[in-house]
VMD Tcl script that draws the C-alpha trace (Angstrom):
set ca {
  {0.00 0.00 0.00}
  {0.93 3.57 -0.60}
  {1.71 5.97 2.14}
  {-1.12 7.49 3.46}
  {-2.40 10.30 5.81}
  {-5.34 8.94 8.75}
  {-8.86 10.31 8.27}
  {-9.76 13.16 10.81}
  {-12.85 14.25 11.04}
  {-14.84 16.69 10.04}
  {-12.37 17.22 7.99}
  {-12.39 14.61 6.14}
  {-16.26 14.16 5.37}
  {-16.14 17.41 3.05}
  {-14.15 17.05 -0.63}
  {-10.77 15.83 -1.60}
  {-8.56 16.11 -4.61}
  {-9.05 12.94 -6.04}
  {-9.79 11.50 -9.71}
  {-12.87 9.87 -7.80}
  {-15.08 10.69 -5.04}
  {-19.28 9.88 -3.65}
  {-21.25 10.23 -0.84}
  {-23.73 7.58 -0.74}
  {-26.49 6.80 1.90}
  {-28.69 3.91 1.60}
  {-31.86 3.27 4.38}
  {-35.10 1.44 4.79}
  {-37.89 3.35 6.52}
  {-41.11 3.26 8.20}
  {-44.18 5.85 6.92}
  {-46.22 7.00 9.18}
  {-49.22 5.98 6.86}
  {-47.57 2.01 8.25}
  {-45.94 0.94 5.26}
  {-42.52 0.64 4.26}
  {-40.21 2.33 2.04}
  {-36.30 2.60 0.96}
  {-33.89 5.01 -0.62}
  {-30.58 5.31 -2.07}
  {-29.09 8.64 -2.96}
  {-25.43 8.95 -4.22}
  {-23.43 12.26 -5.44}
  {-20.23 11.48 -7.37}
  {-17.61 13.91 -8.14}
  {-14.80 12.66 -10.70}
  {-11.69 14.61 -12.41}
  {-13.54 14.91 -15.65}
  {-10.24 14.54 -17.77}
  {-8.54 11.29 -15.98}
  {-11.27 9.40 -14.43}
  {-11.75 7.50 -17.99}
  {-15.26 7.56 -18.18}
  {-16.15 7.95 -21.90}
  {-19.29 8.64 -22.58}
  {-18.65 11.97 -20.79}
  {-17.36 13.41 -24.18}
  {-20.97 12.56 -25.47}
  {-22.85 14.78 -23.29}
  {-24.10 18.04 -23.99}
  {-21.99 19.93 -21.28}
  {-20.81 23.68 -22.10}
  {-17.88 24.67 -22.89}
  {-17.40 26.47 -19.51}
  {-18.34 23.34 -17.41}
  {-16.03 21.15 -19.51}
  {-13.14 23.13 -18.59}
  {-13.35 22.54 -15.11}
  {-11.61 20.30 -13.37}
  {-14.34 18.24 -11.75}
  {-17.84 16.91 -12.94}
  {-20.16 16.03 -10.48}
  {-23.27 13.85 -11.25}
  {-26.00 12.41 -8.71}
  {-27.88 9.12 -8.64}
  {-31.17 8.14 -6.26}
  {-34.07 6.42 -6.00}
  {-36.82 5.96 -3.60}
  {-39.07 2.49 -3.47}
  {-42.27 1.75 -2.46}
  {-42.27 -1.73 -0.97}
  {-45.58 -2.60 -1.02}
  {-46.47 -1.61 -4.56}
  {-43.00 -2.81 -5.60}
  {-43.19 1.03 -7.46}
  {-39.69 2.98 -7.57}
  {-38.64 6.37 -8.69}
  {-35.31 6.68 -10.34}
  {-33.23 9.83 -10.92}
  {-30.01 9.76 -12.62}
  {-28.44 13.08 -13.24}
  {-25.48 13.14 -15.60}
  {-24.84 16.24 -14.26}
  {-24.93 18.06 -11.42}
  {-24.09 21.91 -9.95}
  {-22.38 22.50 -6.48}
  {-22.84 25.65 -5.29}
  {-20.47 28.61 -5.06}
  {-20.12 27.70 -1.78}
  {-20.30 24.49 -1.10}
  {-17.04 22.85 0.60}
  {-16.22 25.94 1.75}
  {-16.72 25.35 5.73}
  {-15.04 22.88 8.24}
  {-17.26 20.13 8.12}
  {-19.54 18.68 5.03}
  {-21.16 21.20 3.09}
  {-22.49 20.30 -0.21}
  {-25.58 22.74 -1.79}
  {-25.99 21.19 -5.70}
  {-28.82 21.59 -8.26}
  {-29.60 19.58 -11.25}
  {-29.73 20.96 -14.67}
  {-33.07 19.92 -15.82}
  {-35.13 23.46 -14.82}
  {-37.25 24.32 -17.26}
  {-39.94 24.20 -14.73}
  {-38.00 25.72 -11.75}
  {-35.00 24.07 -10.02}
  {-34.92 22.20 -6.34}
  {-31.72 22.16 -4.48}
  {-30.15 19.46 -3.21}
  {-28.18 19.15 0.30}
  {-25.45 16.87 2.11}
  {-24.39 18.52 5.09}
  {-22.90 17.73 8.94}
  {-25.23 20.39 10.69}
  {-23.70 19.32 14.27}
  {-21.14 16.51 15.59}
  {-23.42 13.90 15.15}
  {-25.98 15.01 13.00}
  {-26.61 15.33 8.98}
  {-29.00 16.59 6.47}
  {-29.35 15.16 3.15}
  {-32.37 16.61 0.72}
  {-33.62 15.99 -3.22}
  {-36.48 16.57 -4.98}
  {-37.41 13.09 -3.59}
  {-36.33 13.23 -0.06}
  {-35.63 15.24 3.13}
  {-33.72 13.63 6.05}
  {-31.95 14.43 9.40}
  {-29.76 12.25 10.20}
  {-28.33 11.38 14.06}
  {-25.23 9.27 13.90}
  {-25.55 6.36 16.80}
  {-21.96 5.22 16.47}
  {-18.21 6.18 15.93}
  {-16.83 6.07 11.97}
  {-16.89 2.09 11.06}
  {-13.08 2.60 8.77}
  {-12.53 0.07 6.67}
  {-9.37 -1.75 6.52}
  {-8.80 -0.79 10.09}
  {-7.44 2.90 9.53}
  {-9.96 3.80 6.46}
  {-7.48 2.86 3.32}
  {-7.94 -0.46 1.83}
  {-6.74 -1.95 -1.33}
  {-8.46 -4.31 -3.55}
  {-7.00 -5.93 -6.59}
  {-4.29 -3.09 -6.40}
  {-6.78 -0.49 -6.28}
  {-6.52 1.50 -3.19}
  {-8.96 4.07 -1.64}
  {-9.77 5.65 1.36}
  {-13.46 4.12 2.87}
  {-15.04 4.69 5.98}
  {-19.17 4.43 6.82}
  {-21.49 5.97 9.16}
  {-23.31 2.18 9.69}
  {-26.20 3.61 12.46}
  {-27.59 6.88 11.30}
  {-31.08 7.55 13.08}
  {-33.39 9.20 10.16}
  {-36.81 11.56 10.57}
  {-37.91 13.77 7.65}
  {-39.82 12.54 4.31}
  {-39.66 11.09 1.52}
  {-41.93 11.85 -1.89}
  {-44.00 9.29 -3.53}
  {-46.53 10.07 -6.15}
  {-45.96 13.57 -5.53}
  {-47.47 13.44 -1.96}
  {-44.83 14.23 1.12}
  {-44.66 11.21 3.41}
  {-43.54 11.46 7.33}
  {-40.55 8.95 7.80}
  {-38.24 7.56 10.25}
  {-35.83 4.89 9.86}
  {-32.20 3.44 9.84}
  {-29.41 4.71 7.07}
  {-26.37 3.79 6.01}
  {-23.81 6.07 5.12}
  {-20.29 5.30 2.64}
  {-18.03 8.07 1.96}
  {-14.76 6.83 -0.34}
  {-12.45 8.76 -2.92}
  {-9.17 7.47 -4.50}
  {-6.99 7.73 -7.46}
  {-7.86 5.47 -9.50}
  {-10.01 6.09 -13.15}
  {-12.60 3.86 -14.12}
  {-12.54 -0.09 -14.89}
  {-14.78 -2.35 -16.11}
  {-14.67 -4.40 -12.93}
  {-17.22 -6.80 -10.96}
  {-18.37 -5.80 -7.46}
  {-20.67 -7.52 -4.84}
  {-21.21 -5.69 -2.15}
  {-23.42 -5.39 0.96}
  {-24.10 -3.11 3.85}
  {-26.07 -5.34 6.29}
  {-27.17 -3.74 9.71}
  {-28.45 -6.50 12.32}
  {-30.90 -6.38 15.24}
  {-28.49 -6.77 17.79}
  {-26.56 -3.82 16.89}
  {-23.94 -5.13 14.52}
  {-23.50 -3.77 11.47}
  {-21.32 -4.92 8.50}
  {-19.65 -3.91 5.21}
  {-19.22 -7.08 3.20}
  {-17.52 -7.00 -0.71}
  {-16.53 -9.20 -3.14}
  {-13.74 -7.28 -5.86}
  {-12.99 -8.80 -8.96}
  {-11.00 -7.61 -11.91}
  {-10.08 -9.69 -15.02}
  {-7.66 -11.38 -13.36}
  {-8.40 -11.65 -9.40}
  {-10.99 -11.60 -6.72}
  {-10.48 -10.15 -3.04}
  {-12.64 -10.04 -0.26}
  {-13.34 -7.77 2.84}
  {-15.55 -7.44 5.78}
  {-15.68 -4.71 8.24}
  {-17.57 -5.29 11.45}
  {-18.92 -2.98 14.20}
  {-20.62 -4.44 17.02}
  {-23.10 -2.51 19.22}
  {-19.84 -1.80 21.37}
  {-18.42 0.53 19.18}
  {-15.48 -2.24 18.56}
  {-14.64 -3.04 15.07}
  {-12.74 -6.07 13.08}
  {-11.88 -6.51 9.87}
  {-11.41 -9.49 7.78}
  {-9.83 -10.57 4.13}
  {-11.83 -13.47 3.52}
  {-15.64 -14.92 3.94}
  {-17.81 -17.18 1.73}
  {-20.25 -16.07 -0.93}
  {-22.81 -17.73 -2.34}
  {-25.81 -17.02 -4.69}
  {-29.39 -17.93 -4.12}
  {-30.70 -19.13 -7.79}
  {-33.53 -16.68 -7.85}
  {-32.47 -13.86 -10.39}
  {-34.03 -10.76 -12.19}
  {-33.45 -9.69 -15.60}
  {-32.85 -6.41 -16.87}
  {-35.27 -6.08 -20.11}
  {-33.45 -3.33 -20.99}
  {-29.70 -4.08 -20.30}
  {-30.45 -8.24 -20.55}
  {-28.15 -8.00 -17.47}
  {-28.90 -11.29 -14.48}
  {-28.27 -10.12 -10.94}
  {-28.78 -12.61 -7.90}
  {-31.73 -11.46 -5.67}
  {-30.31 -13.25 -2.77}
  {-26.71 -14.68 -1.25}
  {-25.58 -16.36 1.89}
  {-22.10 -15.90 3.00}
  {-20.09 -17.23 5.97}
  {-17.05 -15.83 8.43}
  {-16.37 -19.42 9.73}
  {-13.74 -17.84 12.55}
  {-15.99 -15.15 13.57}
  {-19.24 -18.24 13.09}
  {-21.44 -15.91 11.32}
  {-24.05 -17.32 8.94}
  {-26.30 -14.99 7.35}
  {-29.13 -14.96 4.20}
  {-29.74 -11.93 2.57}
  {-32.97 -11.83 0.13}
  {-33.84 -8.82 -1.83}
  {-37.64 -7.14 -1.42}
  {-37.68 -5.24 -4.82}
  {-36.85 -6.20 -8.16}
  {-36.24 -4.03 -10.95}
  {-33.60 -1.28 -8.85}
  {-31.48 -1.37 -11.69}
  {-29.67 2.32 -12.79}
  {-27.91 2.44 -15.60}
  {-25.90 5.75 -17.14}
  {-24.29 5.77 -20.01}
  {-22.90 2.52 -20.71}
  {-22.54 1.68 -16.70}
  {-25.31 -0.77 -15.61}
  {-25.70 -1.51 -11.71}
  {-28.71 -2.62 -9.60}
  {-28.71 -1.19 -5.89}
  {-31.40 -1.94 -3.45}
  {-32.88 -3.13 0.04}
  {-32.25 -6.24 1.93}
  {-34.16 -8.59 4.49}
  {-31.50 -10.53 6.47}
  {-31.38 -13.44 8.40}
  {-29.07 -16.13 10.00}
  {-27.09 -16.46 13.06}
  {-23.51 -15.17 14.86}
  {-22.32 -18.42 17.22}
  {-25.60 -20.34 16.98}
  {-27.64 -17.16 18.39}
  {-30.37 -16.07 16.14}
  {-30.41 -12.24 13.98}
  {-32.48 -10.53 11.72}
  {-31.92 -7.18 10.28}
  {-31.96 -4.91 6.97}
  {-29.28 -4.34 4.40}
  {-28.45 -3.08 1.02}
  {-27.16 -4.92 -2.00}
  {-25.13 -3.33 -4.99}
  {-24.21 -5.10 -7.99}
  {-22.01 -3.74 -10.07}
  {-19.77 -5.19 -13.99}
  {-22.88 -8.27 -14.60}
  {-22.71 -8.93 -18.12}
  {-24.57 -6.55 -19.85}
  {-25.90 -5.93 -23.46}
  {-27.77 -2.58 -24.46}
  {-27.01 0.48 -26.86}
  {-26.13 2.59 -24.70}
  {-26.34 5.64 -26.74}
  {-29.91 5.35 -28.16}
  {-30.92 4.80 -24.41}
  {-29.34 7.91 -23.92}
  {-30.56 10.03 -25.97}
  {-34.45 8.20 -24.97}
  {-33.31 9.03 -21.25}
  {-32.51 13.08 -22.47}
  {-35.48 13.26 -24.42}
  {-38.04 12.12 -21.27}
  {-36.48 13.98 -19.24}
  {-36.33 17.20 -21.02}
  {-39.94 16.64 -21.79}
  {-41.30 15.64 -18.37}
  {-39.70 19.07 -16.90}
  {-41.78 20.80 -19.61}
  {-45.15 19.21 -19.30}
}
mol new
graphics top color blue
foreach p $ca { graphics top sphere $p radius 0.5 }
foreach p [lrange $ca 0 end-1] q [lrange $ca 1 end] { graphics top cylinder $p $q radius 0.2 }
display resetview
């Protein structure tokens, strides 16, 4: 591994100079009209001239925004259990704020393009020590952080098939606010997960499994499975209820054979898994309660969505909620005619 400086917070929750960069915050939550609901919400921020994306020189960005050094582009959606309904929003671009990063702690004020009809701004921000307030045109959340930083690795640097990044997670975020469905404003409250990584590294057409799984008992884990074209690594980063943490190199990974296919990608992901940590005698199922939370942009395809899970840790019975992202499953789409489709709806729902 390369030398590197420890994370210090709040610092370190605001922006670095890095070819890659994302907040991301997953959660399931509780309406107060009873039913249940989930979200992910995602802003990226990537050195628009080495992070190797291509399909960036395809899109219709001005001159002055392609001169920058950065791009930033955010990705959410928000499901309805019940109906099995979801509401996808995948920006290609996004706007930060003149002032955004500028304070101590997290500070991120960003509006997507698509106004025609007025604009909403968007929010990621640490308002206090332990609290946070994320907002979209979809959702409104504060955020009370239950436990310390989870870092992955041990220090919050890992490396996985040579490609190194800093990682750490807020695993027990407390959430109140609301979420939109159907254009009606729903009360909320619920449990989120929170990932904040960056690193040096452009993009590769790589295979991920990963998992955030938070347990009953108060245990919550970060589980992936890396693989490039020629390797596959594992980690898993544990925080119990204590506040301790481990971390691990290896567990066991297994698919459930119930699938879903993409009708528009013909991708296959695996709607459930069971893995093992044999020395820590963890057993756990993990079944996914939607379907189609696939998000594609551009030519990158990945499904991301919530979790029931199950099992036991030393022969003592758990249950809990997760999230599930998976990310380089064979794919096979135009991705430029589903582009332009994607502009064209979008352009005309802001109209209309």
């Amino acid at each position: 591994m390369k030398t590197h400086q420890p994370i210090e917070f709040p610092k370190d929750h605001s922006s670095h100079e890095s070819i890659i960069e994302w907040w991301y915050f997953n959660g399931q939550l509780k309406g107060e009209d009873g039913k249940d609901y989930s979200f992910m919400d995602c802003l990226f921020k990537a050195d628009l001239k080495k992070v190797g994306i291509s399909f960036f020189k395809k899109l219709p960005i001005p001159k002055s925004l392609k001169s920058a050094s950065y791009v930033y582009f955010a990705h959410s959606v928000v499901s309805d259990i019940e109906t099995q309904k979801n509401y996808k929003d995948v920006q290609y671009v996004s706007l930060p704020s003149r002032d955004s990063f500028s304070r101590p702690q997290a500070y991120i004020n960003y509006v997507n393009p698509i106004i025609t009809k007025g604009y909403v701004n968007c929010e990621i921000s640490q308002t206090s020590q332990n609290d946070f307030h994320i907002k979209t045109e979809y959702l409104d959340l504060q955020l009370t952080c239950k436990k310390n930083p989870l870092l992955e690795g041990g220090d919050g640097y890992i490396s996985v098939c040579g490609r190194e990044s800093y990682y750490y997670s807020l695993t027990d975020l407390e959430a109140v606010g609301q979420i939109c469905i159907d254009g009606k404003w729903i009360n909320v409250n619920g449990k989120v997960w929170m990932d904040h990584q960056w690193a040096d590294v452009s993009y590769t057409k790589d295979k991920w499994t990963w998992f955030s799984i938070q347990l009953d008992d108060g245990t919550d884990m970060m589980l992936v499975e890396y693989a490039d074209a020629k390797n596959k690594e594992y980690l898993a980063d544990i925080i119990y209820k204590s506040g301790e943490q481990e971390h691990l190199k290896s567990f066991e990974l297994t698919p459930s054979k119930e699938t879903w296919k993409s009708a528009t990608t013909k991708a296959e992901y695996p709607m459930g898994w069971s893995f093992k940590i044999p020395e820590k005698e963890i057993n756990l199922e993990v079944k996914s309660i939607m379907s189609d939370q696939e998000m594609i942009f551009g030519d990158i395809n990945y499904w991301e969505g919530p979790l029931k899970v199950s099992g036991t840790i030393k022969d003592r019975k758990v249950n809990g909620i997760g999230f599930m992202e998976l990310v380089g499953y064979p794919s096979k789409y135009n991705y430029l005619t589903l582009f332009k489709k994607q502009l064209s709806k979008t352009f005309w729902k802001s109209k209309n």
